[in-house]
C-alpha positions as CSV (number, residue, x, y, z in Angstrom):
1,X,16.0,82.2,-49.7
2,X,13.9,83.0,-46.6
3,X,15.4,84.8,-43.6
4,X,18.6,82.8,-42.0
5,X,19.5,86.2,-39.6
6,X,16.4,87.5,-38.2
7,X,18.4,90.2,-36.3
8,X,20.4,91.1,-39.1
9,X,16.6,91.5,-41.1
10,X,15.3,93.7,-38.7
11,X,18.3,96.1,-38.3
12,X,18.4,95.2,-34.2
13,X,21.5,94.7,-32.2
14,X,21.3,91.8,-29.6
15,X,20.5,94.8,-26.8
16,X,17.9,96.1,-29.2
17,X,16.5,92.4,-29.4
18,X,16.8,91.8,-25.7
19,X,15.3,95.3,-24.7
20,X,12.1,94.5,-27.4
21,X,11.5,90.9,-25.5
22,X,11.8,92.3,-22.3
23,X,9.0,95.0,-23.2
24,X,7.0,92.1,-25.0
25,X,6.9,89.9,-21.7
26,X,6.0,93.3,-19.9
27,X,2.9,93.3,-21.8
28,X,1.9,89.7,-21.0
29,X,2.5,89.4,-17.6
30,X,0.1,93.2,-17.2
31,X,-2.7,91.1,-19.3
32,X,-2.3,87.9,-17.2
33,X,-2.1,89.3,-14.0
34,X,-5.0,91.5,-15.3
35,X,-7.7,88.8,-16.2
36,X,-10.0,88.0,-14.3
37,X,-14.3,88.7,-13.8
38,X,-14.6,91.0,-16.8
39,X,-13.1,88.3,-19.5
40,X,-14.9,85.3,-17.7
41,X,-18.1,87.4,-18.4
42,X,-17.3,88.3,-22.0
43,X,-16.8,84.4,-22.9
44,X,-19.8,83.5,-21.5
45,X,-21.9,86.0,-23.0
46,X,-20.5,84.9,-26.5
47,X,-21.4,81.2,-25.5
48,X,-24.4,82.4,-24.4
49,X,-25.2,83.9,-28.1
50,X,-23.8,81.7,-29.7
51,X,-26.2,79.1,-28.7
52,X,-29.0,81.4,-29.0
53,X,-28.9,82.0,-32.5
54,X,-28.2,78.4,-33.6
55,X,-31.1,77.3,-31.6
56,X,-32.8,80.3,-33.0
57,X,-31.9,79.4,-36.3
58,X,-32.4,76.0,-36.0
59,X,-36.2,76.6,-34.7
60,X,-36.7,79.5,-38.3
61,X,-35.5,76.5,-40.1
62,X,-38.4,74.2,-39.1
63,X,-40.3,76.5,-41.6
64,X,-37.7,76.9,-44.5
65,X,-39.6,75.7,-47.2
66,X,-41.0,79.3,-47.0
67,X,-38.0,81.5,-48.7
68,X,-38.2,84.2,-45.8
69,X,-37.8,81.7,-43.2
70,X,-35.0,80.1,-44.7
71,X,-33.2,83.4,-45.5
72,X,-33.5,84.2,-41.7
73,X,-32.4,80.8,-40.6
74,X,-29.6,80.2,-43.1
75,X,-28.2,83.6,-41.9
76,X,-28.6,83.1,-37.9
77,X,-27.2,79.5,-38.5
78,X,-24.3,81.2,-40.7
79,X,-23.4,83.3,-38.1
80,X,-23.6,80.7,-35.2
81,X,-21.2,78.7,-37.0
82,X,-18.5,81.4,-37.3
83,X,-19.2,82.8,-34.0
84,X,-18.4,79.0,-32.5
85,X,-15.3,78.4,-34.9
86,X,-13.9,81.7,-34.9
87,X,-14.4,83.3,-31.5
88,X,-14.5,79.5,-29.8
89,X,-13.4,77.1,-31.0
90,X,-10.2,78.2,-32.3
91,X,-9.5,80.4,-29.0
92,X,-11.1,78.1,-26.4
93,X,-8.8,75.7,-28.2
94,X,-5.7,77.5,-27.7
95,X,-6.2,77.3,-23.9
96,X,-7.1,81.6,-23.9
97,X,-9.7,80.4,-21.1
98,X,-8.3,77.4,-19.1
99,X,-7.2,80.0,-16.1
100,X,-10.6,80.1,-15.3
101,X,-10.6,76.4,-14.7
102,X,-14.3,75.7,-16.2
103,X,-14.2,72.4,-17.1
104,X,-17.1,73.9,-19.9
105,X,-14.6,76.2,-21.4
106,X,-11.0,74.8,-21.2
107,X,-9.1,73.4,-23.9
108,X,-9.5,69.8,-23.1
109,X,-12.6,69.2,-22.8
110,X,-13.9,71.6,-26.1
111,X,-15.0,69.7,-29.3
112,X,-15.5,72.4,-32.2
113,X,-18.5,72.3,-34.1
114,X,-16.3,71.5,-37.6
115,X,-15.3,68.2,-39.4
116,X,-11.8,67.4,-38.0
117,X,-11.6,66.2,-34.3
118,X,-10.2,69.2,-32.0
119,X,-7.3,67.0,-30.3
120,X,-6.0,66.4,-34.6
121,X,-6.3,70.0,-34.9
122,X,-4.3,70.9,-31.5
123,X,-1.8,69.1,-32.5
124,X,-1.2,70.1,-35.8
125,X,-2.4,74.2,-35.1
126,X,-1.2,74.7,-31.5
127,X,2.1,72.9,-31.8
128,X,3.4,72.6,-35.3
129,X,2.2,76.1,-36.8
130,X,2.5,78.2,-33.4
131,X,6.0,76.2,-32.9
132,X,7.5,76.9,-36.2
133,X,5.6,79.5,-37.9
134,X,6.6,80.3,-41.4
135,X,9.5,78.8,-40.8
136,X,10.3,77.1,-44.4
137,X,10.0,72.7,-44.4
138,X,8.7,73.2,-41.0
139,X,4.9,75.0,-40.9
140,X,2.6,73.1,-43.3
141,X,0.2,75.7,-42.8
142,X,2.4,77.5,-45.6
143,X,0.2,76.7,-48.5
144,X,-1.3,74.1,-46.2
145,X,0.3,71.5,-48.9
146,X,-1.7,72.5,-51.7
147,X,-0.6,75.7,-52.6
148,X,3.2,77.6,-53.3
149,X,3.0,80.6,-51.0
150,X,7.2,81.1,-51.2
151,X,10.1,81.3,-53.5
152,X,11.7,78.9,-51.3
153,X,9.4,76.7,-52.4
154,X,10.8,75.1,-56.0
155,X,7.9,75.0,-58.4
156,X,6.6,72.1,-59.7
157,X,4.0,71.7,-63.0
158,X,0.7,71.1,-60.9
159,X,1.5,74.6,-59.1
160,X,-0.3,75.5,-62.3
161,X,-3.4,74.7,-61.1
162,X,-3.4,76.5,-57.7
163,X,-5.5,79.1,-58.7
164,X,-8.0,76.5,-59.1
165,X,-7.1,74.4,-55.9
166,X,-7.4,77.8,-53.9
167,X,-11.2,77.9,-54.8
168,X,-12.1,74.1,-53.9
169,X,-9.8,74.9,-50.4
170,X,-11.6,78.4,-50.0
171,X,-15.0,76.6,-50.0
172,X,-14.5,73.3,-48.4
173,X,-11.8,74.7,-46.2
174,X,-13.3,72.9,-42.8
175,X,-12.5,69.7,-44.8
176,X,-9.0,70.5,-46.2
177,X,-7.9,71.9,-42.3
178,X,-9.4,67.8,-41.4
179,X,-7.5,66.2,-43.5
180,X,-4.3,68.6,-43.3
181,X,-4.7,67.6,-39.6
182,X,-4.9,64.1,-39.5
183,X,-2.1,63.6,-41.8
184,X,0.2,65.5,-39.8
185,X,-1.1,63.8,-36.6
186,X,-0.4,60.2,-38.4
187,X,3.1,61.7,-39.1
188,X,3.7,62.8,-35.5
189,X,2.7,59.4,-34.1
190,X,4.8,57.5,-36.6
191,X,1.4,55.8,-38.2
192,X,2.0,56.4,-41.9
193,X,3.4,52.8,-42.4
194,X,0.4,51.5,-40.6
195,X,-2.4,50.3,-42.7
196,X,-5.5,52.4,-43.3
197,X,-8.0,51.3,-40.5
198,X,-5.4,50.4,-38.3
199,X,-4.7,53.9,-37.8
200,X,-5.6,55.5,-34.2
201,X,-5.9,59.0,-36.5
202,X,-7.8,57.6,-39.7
203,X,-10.0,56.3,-36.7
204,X,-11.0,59.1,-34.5
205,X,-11.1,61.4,-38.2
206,X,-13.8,59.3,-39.5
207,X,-15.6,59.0,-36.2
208,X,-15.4,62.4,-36.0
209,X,-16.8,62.8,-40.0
210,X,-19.6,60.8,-38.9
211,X,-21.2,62.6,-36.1
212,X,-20.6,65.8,-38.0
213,X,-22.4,64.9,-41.3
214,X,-24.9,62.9,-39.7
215,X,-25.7,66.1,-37.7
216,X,-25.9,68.7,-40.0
217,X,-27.3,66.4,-42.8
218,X,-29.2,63.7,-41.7
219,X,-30.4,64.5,-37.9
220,X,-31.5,68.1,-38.4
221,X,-32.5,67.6,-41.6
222,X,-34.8,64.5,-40.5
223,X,-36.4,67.3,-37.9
224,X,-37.7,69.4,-40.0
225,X,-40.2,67.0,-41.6
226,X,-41.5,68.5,-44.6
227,X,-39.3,71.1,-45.0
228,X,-36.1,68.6,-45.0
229,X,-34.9,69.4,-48.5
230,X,-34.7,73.4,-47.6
231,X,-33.2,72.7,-44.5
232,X,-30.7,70.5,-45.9
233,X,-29.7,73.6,-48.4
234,X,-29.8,75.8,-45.6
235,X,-27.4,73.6,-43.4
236,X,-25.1,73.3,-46.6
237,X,-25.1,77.0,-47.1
238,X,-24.6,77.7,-43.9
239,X,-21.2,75.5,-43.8
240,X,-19.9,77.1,-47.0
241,X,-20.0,80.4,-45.4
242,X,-18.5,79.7,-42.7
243,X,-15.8,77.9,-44.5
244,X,-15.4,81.0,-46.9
245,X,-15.0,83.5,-44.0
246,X,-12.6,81.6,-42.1
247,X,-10.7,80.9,-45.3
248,X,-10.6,84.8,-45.4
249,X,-9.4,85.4,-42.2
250,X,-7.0,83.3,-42.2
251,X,-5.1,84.1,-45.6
252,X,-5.6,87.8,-44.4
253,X,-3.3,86.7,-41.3
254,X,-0.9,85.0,-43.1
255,X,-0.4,85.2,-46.6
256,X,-0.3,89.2,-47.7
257,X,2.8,90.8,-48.4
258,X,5.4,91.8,-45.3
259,X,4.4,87.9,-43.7
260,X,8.2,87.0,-44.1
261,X,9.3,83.4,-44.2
262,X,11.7,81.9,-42.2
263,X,14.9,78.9,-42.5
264,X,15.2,76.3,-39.8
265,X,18.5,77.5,-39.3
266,X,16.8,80.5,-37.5
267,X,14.8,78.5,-35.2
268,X,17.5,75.9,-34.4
269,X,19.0,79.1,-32.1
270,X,16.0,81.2,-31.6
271,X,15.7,83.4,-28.0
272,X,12.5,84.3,-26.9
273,X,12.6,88.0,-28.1
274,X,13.3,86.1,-31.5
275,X,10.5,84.3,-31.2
276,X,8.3,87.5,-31.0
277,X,10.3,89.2,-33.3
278,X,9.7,85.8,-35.9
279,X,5.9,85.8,-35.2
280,X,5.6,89.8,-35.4
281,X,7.0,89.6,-38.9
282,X,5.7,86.4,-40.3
283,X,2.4,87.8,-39.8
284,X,-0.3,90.4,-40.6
285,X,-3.9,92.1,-39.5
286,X,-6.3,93.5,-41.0
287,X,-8.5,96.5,-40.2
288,X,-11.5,96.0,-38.1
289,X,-14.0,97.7,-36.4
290,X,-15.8,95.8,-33.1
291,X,-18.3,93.7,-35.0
292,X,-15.8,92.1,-37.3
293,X,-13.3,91.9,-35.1
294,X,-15.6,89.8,-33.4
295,X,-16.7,87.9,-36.2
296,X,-13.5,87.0,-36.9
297,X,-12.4,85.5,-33.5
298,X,-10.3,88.5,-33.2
299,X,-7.7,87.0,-35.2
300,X,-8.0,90.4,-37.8
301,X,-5.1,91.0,-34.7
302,X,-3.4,88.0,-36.0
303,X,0.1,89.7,-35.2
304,X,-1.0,89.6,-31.5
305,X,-2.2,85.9,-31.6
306,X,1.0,84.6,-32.7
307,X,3.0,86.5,-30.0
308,X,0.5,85.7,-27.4
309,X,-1.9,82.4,-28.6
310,X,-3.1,81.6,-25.2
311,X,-4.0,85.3,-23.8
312,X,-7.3,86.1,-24.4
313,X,-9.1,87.1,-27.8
314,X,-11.1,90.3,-26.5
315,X,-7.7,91.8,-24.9
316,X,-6.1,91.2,-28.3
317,X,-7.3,94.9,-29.2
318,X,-5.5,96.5,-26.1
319,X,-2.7,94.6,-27.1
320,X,-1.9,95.6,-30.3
321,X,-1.7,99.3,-29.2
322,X,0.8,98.3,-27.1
323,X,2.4,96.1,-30.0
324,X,2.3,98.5,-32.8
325,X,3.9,101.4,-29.8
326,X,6.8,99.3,-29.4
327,X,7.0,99.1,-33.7
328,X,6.9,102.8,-34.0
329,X,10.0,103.1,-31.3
330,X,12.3,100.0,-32.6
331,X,11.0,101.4,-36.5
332,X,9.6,97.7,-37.4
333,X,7.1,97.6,-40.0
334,X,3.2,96.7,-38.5
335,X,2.2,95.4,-41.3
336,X,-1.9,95.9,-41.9
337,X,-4.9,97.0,-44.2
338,X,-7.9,96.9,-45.4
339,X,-9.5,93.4,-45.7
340,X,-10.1,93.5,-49.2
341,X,-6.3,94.9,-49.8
342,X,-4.8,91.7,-47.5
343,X,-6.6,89.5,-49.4
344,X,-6.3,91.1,-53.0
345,X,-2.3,90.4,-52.1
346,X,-2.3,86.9,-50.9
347,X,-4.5,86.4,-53.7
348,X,-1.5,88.0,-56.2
349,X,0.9,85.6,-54.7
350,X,-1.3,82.4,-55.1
351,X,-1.9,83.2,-58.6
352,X,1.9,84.6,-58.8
353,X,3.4,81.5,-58.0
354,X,1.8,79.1,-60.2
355,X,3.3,80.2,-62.6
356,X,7.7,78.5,-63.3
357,X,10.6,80.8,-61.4
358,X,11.4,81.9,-64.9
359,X,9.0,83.9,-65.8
360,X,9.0,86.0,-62.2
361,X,11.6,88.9,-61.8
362,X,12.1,88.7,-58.4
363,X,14.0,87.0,-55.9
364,X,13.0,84.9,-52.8
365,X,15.8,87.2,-51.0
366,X,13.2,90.5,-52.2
367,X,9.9,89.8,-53.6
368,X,6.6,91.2,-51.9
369,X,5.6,88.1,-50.8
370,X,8.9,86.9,-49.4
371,X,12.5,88.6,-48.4
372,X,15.3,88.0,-46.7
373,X,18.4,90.3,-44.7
374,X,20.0,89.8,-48.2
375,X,18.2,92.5,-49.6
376,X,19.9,95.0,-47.7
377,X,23.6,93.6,-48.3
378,X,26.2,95.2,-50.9
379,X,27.9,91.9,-50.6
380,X,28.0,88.4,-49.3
381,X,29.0,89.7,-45.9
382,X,26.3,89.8,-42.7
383,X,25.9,93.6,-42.2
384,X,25.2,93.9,-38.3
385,X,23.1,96.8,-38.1
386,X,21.9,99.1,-35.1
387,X,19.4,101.0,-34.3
388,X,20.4,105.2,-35.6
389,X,19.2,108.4,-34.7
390,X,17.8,110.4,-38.4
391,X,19.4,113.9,-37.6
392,X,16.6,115.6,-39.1
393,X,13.7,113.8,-37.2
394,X,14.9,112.8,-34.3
395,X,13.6,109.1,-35.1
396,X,15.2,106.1,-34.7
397,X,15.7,104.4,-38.0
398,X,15.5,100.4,-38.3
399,X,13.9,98.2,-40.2
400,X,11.1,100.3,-41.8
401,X,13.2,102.9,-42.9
402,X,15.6,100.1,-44.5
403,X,12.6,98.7,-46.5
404,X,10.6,102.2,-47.1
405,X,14.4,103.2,-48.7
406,X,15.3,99.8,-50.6
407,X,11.7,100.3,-51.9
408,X,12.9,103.7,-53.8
409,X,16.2,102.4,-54.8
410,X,14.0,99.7,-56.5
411,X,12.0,102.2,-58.7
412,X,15.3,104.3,-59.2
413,X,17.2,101.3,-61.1
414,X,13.8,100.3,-62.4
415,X,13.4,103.6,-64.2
416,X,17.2,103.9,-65.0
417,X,16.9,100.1,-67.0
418,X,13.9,101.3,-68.9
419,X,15.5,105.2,-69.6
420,X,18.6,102.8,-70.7
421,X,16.6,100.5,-72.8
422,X,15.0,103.6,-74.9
423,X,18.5,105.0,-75.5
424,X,19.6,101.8,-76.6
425,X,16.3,101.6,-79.0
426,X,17.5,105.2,-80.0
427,X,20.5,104.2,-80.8
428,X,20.2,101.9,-82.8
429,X,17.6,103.1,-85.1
430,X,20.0,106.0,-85.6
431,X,22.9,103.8,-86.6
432,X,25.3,104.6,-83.9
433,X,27.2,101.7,-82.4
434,X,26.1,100.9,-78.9
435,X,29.8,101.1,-77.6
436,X,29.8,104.9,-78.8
437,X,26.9,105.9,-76.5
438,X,27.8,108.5,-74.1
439,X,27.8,107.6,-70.2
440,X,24.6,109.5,-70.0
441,X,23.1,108.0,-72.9
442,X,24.1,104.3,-71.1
């Protein structure tokens, strides 16, 4: 099962733990007391862009029934719409800009340019994945109720079709996020015994469904006169990008291998260096440089969002140096890579896990995707573990020396079953009885 002992997991005493939050709340209270003209600006500018190459794009459009024009316009509109959802919405959203107190740019006031109404997706992303994230029966966004991303998860026949389901979410993933939102809204408020239209959710969804459609497929559309049909391709095109790229970005945050899963009985005692601790391992980045960092709302420094949500995105990069500094010295893992690697391994677990328990060979307490502080037991018994000085190095060994070293003990029995296998095989071809193989033959 998923991780019950999150100190025990990480090889930490309760000083280590307390000494690691203490650093961690060192590191926000230097970037809040630090904000201030420089950020403001940097927001702005991006709004300021932002709008520039939608209207841009919108204006290249009015001439799309020529293939260069609509090329240029679908691509500025493309990149409008992840700029506002990425870099905006979603941080704006998370409240990374209410100090300023810019009634333009705080979290109240901001409705996203996407189909589900902001305050659904608030309430369901801000609280409900931020409060309990990865924690097993708790976050939704594990899977996002449409796919098995855990062990802990039992398997049931239509899991056979997720590799499937993860293409339809990957491209209409603005729409499943909607819908994912609304339903848990209508479970917060208590509305699922309600019928359909007498629902204050199903309500403001629909409302919100309306304006959005009727914008990007009727008004603008209806604009462009004679060049509606091209523009209504471009608009389409335009919103299946952006839904593939944020799709992307966020299974490259959540979903690779080293994102460990959580019970509720973890949370139910949880401190605040736990917290960090919790959001630091259920969590991964990816490699960027500047441009994609941007382009992805700075969330490739997803590790950082999830310890600090509501700082701001373009500090995140100063942050994970500090972040992946206080990994080296408590030897936690920082887990990272490649974009194309992050996703190649959350797509390995999607497919994975389709398939029945059976027919896997490892466990939910040590498989890629999902581990627990069982791993490193010899028996039922908690092990509590501390921080150790390797003699040779001088390094502290923890946590990433524990899994670096269970890793090796792994292929060691792995190649001892398969060197025991062949002298079985050998064995018996010869005619000798198993029971008279010598101990180095078994």
């Amino acid at each position: 099962m998923a991780i019950t002992d999150i100190k025990e997991f990480a090889h930490l005493t309760e000083e280590d733990l307390e000494a690691f939050g203490r650093e961690l709340d060192a590191v926000r209270r230097d970037i809040e007391d630090s904000r201030g003209e420089r950020d403001a600006s940097y927001i702005r500018r991006t709004i300021k862009l932002q709008r520039c190459l939608e209207l841009g794009g919108r204006i290249v459009l009015l001439g799309s029934k020529y293939r260069p024009a609509w090329l240029v316009g679908t691509a500025m509109l493309s990149v409008a719409k992840i700029v506002e959802n990425m870099e905006l919405g979603h941080n704006v959203m998370h409240g990374q800009w209410d100090w300023m107190n810019d009634p333009e740019i705080h979290s109240v006031s901001w409705e996203w340019d996407q189909t589900g109404p902001s305050e659904q997706w608030k309430r369901a992303h801000n609280y409900s994945h931020h409060t309990y994230t990865n924690i097993v029966g708790m976050d939704d966004d594990i899977g996002f109720g449409i796919l098995r991303m855990t062990r802990d998860e039992a398997w049931r026949p239509i899991n056979l079709l997720q590799p499937f389901a993860n293409i339809v979410l990957a491209a209409t993933f603005e729409w499943g996020i909607a819908i994912h939102d609304c339903r848990q809204q209508k479970e917060m408020d208590g509305e699922m015994a309600l019928p359909y239209w007498q629902s204050p959710s199903n309500r403001a969804f629909w409302a919100k469904i309306i304006r959005q459609v009727g914008k990007d497929f009727v008004l603008f559309p209806a604009l462009s006169g004679p060049a509606w049909k091209s523009t209504l391709t471009a608009n389409t095109t335009a919103n299946l990008v952006r839904n593939l790229w944020a799709y992307a970005v966020i299974f490259c945050g959540h979903f690779p291998d080293g994102a460990e899963k959580f019970t509720m009985g973890q949370f139910e005692s949880e401190t605040r260096a736990e917290f960090y601790l919790r959001q630091m391992l259920g969590s991964a980045n990816f490699d960027a440089g500047k441009i994609m960092a941007f382009m992805s709302g700075n969330l490739c420094y997803q590790i950082e969002h999830h310890m600090f949500p509501d700082l701001p995105s373009n500090r995140y990069a100063e942050i994970a140096e500090k972040v992946h500094a206080l990994c080296e010295k408590y030897d936690l893992p920082y887990t990272t890579g490649s974009l194309g690697k992050q996703y190649l391994l959350a797509l390995r677990t999607i497919h994975k896990l389709s398939l029945p328990d059976s027919w896997l060979r490892a466990t939910s307490d040590n498989a890629p995707e999902t581990s627990s502080e069982r791993r490193f037991r010899t028996g039922d018994t908690p092990v509590v573990h501390a921080l150790t000085i390797d003699p040779l190095t001088g390094k502290r060994r923890g946590l990433r020396s524990a899994i670096a070293e269970a890793r090796v003990q792994l292929r060691h029995a792995k190649k001892e079953a398969k060197r025991q296998a062949r002298a079985l095989r050998r064995a018996s071809k010869g005619g000798r009885p198993v029971s008279s193989l010598t101990p180095t033959d078994s």
